[in-house]
Backbone bond lengths (Angstrom), bond angles and torsions (degrees), N, CA, C in turn:
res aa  C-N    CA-C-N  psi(-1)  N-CA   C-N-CA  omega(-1)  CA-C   N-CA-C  phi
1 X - - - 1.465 - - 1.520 109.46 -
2 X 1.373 113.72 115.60 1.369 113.92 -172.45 1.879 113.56 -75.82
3 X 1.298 151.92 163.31 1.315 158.22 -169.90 1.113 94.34 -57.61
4 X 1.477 138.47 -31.23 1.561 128.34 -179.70 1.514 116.75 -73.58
5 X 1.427 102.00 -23.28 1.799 95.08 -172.22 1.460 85.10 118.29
6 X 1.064 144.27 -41.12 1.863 121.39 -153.79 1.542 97.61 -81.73
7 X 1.465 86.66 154.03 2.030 93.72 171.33 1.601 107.74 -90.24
8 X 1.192 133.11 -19.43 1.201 135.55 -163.88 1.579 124.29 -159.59
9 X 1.152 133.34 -149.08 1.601 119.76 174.14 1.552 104.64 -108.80
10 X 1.214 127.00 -21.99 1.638 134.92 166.23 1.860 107.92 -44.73
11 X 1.419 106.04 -32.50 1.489 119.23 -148.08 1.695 98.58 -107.63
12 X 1.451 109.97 -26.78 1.650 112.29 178.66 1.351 83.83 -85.74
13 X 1.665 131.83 -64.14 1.887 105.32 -169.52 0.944 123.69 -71.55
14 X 1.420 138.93 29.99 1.310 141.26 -173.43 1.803 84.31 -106.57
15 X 0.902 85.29 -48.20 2.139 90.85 178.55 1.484 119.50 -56.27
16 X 0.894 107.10 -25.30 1.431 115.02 177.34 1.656 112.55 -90.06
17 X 1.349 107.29 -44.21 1.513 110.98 162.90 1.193 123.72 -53.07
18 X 1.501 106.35 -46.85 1.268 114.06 -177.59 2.051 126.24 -74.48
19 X 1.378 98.78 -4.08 1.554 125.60 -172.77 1.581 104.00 -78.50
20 X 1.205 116.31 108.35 1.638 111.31 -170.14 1.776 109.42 -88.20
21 X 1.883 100.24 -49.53 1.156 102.51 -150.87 1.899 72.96 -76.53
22 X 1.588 105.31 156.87 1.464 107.31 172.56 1.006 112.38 -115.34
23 X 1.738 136.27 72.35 1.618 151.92 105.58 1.743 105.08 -63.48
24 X 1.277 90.59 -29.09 2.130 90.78 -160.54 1.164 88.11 -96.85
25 X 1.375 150.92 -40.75 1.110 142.92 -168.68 2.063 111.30 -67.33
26 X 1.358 106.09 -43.73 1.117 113.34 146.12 1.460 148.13 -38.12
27 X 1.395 102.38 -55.65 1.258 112.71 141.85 1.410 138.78 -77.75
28 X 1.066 128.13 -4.02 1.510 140.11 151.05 1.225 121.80 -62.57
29 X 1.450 117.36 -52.23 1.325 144.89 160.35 1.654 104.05 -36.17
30 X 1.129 121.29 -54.03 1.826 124.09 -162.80 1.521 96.50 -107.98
31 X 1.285 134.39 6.21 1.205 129.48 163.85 1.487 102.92 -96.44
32 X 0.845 128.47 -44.10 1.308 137.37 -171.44 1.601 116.91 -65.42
33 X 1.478 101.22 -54.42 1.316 107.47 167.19 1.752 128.70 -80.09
34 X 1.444 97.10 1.72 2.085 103.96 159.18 1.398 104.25 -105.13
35 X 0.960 144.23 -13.03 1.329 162.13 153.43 1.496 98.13 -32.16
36 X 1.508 103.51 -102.81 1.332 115.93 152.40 2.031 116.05 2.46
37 X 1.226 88.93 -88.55 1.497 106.32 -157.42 1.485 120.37 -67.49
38 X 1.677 87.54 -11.90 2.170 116.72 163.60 1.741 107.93 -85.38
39 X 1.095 112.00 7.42 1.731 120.40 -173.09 1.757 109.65 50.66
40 X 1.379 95.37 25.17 1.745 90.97 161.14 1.147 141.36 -100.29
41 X 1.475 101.18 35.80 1.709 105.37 174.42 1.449 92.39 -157.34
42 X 1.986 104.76 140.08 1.003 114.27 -143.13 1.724 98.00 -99.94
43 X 1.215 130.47 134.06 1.337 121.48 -168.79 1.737 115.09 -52.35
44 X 1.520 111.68 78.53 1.349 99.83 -161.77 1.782 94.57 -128.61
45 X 1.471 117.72 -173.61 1.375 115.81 -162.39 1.673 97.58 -157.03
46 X 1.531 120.19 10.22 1.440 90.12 -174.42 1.059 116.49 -108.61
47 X 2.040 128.47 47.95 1.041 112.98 143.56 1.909 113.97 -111.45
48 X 1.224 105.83 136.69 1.596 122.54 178.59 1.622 122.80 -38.30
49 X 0.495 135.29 148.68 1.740 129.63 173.17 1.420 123.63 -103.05
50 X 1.038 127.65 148.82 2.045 117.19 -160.12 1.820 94.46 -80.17
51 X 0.886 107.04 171.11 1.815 133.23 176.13 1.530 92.44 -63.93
52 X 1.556 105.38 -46.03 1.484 110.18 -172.89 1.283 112.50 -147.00
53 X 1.381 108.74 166.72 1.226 101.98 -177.71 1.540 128.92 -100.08
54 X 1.434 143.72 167.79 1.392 122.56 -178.63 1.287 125.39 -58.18
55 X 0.980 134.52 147.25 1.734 117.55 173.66 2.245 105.11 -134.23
56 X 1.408 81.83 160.94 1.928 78.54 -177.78 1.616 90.44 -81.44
57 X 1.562 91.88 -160.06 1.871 109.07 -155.37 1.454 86.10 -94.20
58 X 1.563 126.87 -40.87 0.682 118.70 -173.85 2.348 112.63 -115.97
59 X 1.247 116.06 156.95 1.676 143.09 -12.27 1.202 120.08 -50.31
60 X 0.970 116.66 136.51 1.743 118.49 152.36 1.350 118.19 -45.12
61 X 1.679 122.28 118.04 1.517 115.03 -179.58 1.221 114.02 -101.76
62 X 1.412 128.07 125.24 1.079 128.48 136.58 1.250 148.57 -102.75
63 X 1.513 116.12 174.77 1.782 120.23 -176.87 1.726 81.02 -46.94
64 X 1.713 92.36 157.83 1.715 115.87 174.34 1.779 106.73 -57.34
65 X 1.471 85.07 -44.96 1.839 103.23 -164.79 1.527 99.86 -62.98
66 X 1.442 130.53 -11.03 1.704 116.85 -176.95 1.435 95.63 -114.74
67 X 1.036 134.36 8.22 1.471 127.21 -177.13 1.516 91.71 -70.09
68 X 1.286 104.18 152.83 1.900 135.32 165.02 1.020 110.54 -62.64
69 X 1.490 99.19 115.98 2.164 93.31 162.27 1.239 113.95 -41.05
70 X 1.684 135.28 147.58 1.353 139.94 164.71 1.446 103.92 -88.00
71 X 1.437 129.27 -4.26 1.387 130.68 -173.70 1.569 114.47 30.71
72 X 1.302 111.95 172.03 1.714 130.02 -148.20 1.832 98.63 -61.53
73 X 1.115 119.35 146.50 1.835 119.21 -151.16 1.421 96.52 -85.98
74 X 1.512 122.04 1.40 2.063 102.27 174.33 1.276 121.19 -83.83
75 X 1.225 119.34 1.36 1.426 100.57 172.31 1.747 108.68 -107.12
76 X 1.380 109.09 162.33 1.615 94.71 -175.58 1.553 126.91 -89.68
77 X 1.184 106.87 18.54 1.184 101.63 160.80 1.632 118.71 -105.97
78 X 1.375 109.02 -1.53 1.709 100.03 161.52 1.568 101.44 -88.46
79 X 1.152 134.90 -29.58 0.995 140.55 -159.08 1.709 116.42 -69.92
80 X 1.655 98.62 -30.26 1.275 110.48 167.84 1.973 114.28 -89.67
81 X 0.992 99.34 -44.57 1.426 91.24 149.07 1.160 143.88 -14.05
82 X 1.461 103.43 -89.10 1.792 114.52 157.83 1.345 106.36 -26.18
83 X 1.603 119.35 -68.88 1.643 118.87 -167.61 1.267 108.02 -63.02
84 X 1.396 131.55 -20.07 1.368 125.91 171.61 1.361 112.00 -69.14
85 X 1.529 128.23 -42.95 0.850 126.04 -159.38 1.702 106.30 -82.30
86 X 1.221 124.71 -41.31 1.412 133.38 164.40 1.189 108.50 -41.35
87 X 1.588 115.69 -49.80 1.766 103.78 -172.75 1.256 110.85 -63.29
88 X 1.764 127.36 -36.37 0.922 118.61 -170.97 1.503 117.16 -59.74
89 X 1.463 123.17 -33.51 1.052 140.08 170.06 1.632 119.14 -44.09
90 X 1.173 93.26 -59.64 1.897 105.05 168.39 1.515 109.44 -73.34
91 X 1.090 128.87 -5.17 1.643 131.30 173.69 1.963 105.29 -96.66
92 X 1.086 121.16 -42.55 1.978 136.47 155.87 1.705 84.48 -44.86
93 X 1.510 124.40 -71.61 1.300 114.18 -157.30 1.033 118.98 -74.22
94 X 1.049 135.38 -39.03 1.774 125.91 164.96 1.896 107.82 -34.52
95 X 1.185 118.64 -58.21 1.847 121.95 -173.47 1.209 100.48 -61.01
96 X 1.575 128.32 -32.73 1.631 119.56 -171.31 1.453 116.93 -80.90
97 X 1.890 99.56 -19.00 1.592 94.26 -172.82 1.795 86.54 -83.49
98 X 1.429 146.33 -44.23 0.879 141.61 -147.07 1.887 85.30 -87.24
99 X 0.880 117.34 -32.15 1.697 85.11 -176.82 1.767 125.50 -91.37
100 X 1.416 98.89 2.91 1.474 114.36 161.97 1.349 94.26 -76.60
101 X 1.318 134.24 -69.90 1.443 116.57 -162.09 1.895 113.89 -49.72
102 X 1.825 99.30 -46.59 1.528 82.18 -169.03 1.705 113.08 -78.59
103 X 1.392 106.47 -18.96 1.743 99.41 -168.19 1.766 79.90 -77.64
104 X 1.120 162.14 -42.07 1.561 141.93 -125.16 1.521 100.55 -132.97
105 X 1.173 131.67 -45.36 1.246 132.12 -127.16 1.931 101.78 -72.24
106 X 1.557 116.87 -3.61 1.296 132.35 177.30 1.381 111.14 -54.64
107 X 1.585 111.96 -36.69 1.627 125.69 -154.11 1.355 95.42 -105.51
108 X 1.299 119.13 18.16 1.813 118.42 -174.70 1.338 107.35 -131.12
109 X 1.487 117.26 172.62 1.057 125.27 168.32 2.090 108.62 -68.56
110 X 1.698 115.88 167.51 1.367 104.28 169.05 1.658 100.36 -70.35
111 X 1.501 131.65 -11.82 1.623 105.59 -175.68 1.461 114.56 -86.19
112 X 1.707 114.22 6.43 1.272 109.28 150.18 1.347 139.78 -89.46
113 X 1.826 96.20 12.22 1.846 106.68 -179.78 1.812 88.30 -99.59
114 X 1.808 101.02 -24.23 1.612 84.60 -178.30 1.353 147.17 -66.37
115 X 2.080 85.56 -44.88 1.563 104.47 148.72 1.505 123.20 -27.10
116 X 1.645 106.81 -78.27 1.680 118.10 -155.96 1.322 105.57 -76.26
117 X 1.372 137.44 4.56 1.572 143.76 -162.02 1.826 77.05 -110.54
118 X 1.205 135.87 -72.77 1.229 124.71 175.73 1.388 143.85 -31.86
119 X 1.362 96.74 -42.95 2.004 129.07 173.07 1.720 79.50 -71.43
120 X 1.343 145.27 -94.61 1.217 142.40 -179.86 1.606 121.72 22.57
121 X 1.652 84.23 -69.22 1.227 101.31 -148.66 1.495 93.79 -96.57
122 X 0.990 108.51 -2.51 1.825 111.86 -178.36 1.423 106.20 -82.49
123 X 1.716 111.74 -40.80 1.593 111.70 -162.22 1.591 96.57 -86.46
124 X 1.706 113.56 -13.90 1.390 86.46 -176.52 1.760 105.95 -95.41
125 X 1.615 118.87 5.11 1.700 122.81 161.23 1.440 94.98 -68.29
126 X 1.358 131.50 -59.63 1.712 129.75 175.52 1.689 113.47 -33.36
127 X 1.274 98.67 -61.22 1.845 91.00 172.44 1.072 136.43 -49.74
128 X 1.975 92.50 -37.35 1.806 91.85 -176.19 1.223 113.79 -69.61
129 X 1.484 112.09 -26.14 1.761 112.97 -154.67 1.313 106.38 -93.82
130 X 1.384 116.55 -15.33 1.432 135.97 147.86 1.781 123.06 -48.24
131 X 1.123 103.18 -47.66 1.324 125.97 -168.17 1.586 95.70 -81.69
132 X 1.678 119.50 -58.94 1.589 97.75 -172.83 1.443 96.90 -78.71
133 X 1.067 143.88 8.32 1.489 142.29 156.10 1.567 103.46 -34.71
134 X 1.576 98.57 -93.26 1.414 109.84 173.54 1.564 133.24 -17.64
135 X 1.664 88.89 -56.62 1.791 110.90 -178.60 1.706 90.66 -43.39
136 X 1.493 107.22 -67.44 2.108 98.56 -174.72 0.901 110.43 -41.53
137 X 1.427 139.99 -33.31 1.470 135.80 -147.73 1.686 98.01 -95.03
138 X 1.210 118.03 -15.36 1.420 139.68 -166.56 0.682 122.25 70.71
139 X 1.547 128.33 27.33 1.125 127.73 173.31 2.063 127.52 -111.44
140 X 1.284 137.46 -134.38 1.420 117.38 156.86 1.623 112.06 178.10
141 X 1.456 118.19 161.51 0.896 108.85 162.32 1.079 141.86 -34.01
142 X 1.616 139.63 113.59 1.560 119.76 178.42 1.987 113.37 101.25
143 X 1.690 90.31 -4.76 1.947 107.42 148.18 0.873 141.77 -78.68
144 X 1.083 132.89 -26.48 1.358 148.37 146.78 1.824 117.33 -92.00
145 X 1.530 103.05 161.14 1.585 113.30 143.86 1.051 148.69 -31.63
146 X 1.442 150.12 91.89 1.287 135.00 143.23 0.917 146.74 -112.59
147 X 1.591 112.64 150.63 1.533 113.41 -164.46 1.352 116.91 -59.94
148 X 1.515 139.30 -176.82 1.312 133.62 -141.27 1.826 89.06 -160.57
149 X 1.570 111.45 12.81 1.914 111.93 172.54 1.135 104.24 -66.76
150 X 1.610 129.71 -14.88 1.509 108.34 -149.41 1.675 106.56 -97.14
151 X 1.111 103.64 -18.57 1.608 94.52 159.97 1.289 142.19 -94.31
152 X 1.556 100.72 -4.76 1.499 85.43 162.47 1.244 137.56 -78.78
153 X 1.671 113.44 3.72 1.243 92.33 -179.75 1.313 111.32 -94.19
154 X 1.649 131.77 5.17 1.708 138.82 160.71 1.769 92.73 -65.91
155 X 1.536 124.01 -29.58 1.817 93.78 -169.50 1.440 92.88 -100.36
156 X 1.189 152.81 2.28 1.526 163.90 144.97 1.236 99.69 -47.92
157 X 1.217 137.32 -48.54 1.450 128.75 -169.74 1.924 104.34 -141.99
158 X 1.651 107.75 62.51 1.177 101.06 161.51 1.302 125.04 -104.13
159 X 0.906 127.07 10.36 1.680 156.16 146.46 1.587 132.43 -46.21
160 X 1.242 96.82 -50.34 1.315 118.18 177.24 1.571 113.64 -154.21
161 X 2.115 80.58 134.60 1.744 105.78 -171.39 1.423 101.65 -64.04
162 X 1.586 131.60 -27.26 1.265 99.55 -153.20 1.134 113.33 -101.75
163 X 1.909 101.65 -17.80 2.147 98.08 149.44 0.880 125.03 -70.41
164 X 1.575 124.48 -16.23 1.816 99.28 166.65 1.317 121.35 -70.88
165 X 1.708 124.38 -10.63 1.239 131.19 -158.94 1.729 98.14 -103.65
166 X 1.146 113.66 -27.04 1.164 124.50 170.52 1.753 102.76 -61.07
167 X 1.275 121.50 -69.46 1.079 134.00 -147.10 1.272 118.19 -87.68
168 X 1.358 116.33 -36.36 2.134 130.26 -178.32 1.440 92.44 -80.52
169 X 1.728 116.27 -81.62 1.661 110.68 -173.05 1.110 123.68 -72.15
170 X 1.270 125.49 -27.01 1.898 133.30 -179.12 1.395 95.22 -72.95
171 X 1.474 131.69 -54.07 1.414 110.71 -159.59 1.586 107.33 -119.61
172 X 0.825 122.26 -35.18 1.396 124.06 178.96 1.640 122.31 -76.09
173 X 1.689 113.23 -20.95 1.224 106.60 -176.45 1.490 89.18 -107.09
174 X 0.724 115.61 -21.38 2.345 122.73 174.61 0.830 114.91 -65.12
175 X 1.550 112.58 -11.27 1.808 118.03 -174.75 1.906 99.11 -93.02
176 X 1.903 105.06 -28.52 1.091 109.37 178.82 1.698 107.45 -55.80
177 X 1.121 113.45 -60.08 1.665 122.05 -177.31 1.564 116.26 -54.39
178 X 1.079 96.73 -10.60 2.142 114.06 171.39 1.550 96.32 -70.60
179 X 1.309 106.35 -75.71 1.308 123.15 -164.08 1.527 136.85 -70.39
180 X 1.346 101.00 -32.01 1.776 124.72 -170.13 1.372 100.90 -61.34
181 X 1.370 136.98 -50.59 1.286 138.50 -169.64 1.551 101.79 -50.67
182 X 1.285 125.13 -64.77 0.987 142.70 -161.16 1.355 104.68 -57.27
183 X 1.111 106.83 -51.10 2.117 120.09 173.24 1.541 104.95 -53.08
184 X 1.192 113.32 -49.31 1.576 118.35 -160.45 1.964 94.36 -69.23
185 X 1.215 109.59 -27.49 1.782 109.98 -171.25 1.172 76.25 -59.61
186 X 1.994 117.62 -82.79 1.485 116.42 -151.39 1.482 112.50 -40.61
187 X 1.515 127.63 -35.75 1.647 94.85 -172.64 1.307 100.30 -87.79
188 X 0.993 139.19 11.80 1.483 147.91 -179.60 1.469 111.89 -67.65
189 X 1.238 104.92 -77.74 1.537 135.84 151.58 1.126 121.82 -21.25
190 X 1.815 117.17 -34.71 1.576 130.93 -156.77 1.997 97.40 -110.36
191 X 1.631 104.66 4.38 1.373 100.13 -162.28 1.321 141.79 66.22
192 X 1.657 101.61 16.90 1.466 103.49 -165.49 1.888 88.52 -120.76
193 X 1.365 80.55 93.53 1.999 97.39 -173.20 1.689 107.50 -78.49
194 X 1.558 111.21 -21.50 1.376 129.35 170.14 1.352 119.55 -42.50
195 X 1.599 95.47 -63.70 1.648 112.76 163.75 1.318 155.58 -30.71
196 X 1.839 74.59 -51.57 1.836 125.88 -171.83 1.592 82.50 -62.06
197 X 1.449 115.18 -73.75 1.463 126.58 -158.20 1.635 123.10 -45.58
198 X 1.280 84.03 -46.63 2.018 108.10 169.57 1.464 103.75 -48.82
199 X 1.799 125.72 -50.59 0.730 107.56 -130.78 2.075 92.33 -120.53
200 X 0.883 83.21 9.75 1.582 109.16 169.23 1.566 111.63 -81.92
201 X 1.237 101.61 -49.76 1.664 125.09 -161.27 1.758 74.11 -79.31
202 X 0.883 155.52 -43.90 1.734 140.81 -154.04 1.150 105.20 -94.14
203 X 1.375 130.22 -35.43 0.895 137.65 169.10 1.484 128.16 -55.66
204 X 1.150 116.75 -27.83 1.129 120.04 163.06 1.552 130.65 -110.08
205 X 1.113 85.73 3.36 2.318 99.24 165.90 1.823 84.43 -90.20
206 X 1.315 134.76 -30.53 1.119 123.74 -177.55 1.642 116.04 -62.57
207 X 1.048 105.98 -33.55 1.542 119.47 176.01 1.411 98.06 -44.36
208 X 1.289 114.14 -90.14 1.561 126.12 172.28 1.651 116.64 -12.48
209 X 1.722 81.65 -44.68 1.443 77.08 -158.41 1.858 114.54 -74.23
210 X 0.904 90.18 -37.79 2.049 108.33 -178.10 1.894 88.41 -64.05
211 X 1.509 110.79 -38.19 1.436 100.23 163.74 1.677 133.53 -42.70
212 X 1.018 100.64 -76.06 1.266 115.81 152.61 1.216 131.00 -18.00
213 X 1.089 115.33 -61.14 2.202 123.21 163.49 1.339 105.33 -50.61
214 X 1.663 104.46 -54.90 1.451 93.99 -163.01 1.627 116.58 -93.93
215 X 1.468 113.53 5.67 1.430 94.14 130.76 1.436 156.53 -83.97
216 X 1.445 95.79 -18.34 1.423 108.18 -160.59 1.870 88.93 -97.17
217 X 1.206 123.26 -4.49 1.547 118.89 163.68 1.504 114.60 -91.65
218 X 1.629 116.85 -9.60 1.337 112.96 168.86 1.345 106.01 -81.88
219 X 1.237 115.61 -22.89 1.624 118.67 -159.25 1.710 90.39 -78.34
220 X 1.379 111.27 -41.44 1.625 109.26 -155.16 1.576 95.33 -80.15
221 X 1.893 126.66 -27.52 1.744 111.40 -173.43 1.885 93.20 -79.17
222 X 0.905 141.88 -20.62 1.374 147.24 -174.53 1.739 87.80 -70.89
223 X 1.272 104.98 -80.46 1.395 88.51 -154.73 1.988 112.12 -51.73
224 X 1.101 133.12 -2.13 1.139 140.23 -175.36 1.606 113.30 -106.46
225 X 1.638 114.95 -25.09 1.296 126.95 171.68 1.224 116.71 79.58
226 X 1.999 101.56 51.03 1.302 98.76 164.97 1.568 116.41 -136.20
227 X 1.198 116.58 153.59 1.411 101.89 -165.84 1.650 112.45 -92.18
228 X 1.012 91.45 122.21 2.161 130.69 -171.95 1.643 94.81 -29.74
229 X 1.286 118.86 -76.53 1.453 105.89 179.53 1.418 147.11 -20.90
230 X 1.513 111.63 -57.52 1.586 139.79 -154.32 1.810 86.46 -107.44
231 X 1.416 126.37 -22.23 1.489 115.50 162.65 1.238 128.72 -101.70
232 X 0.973 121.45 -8.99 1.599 142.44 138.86 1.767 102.23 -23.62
233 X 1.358 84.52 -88.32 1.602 124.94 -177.85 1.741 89.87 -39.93
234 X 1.207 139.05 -62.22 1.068 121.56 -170.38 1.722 131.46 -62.94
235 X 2.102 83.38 -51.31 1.720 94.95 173.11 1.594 106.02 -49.58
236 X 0.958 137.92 -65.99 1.371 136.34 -179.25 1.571 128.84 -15.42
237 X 1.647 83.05 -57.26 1.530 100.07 169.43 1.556 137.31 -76.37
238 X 1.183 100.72 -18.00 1.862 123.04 152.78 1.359 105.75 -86.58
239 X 1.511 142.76 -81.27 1.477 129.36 -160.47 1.900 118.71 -70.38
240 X 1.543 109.13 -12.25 1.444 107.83 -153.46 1.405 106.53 -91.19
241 X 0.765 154.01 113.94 2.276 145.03 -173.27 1.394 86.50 -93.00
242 X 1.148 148.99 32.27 1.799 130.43 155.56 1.452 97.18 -125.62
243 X 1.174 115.70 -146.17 1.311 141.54 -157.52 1.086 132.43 -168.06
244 X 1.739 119.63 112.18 1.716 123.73 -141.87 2.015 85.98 -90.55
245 X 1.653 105.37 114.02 1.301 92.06 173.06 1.633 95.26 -149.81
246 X 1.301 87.47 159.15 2.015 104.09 -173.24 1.360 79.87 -46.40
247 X 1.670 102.66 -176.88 1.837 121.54 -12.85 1.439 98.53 -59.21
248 X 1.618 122.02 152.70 1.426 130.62 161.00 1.100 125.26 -135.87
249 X 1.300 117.98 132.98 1.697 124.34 -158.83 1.510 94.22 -74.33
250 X 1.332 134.25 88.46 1.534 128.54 175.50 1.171 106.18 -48.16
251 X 1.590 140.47 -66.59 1.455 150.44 -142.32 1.362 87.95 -60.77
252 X 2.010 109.49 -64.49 1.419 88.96 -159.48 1.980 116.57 -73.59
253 X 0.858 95.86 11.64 1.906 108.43 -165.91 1.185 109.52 -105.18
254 X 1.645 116.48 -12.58 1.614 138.34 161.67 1.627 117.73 -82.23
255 X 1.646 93.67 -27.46 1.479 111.04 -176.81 1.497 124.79 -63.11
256 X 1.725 101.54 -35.27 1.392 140.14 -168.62 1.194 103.56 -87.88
257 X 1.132 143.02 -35.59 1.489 161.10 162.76 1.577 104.34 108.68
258 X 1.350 114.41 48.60 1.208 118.77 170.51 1.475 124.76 -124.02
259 X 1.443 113.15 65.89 1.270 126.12 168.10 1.639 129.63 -11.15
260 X 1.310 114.22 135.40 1.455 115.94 157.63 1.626 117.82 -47.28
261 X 0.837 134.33 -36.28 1.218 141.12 164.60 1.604 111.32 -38.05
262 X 1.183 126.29 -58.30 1.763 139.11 178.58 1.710 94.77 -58.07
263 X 1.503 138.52 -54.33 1.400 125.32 -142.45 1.868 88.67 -122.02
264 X 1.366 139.47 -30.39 0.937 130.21 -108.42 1.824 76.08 -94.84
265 X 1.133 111.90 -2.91 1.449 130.80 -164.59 1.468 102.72 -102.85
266 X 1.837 134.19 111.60 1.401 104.46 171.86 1.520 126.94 -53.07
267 X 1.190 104.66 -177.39 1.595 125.64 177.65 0.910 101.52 -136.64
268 X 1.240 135.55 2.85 1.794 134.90 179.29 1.658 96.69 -101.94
């Protein structure tokens, strides 16, 4: 039993899932993952993971399709927007890295509790620095709207590791490395170098991170004897409801070890 109370690493991400208000989830998140990396949790799996995860009262989630325009980024209230809406994004990603480890991490090696215990604890440094972002702006987590897409694709593929690995880091965080550059100009542009920095710094733990999937999903079609590309290409097209389409940052998506070869091909 590690100083936190958990018997194992199933039992620290269940805590983090289970963490609504997000200070504790944060801190669940970085307890869990020094825990871990202090050898105090025993590579074990027998506690379950929720359908969902806790969430606070506030943002209000909605379908994608009723969310509010954020309109054009010079004035500051789109501007805070955007950062609202990103944090929320890095607040979805903290529960997805912790519920890959506890729903999957049985069928892996431990350097796939090491990997995703790291990504963890990274997206929930992204939230915070996100979060006192806002606070300057005077504004905060849980002021605005957000949409409620980002989890379905963890109950779309809670079945199988290698569509969630396909689908959370291959496509959804790869879409981040599409787009982020382009974001980081606008607050660039807007003088908000504060932003820039935050969002620079994520951008490149994102690297890692889309890394990360797409190794540990080569590792998992190998060990089963199938070739990574053309099942990629398929899971996508069964678990994914969008559509993998340019522009795509190749370099950084080459960086990650996720070849043109995997996307350059539709899935629609």
């Amino acid at each position: 039993m590690d100083r936190g109370g958990w018997a194992d690493v199933a039992g620290a991400a269940r805590a983090v899932l289970d963490a609504a208000d997000p200070a504790d989830k944060v801190r669940a998140a970085r307890a869990a993952a020094r825990a871990w990396r202090l050898g105090r949790l025993a590579h074990g799996f027998a506690t379950p993971m929720p359908d969902r995860p806790a969430r606070p009262a506030r943002p209000e989630l909605l379908p994608p399709a009723r969310m509010p325009k954020r309109g054009r980024m010079g004035s500051d209230a789109s501007r805070v927007a955007m950062i609202h809406a990103l944090a929320h994004i890095e607040f979805v990603a903290i529960d997805l890295a912790f519920d890959l480890i506890g729903r999957f991490g049985a069928l892996f090696p431990p350097a796939f509790v090491d990997d995703w215990m790291q990504v963890g604890a990274e997206e929930a440094m992204h939230f915070a620095l996100l979060d006192r972002r806002l606070g300057q702006l005077g504004s905060a987590y849980g002021d605005l709207p957000a949409h409620d897409g980002l989890w379905q694709a963890a109950t779309a593929t809670a079945a199988d590791p290698l569509a969630r690995l396909a689908v959370v880091p291959m496509v959804l965080e790869a879409r981040g490395l599409d787009v982020t550059p382009a974001t980081i100009a606008r607050f660039d542009a807007l003088g908000d170098h504060a932003t820039t920095r935050i969002l620079t710094r994520i951008l490149n733990d994102e690297v890692r991170h889309v890394g990360a999937g797409s190794r540990w999903f080569k590792w998992g079609c190998e060990s089963r004897g199938l070739d990574p590309a053309p099942h990629w290409r398929h899971l996508v097209a069964t678990h994914f409801r969008g559509v993998v389409k340019p522009p795509f940052n190749d370099s950084a998506r080459a960086k990650a070890g996720l070849p043109r070869d995997y996307y350059a091909v539709a899935c629609h």
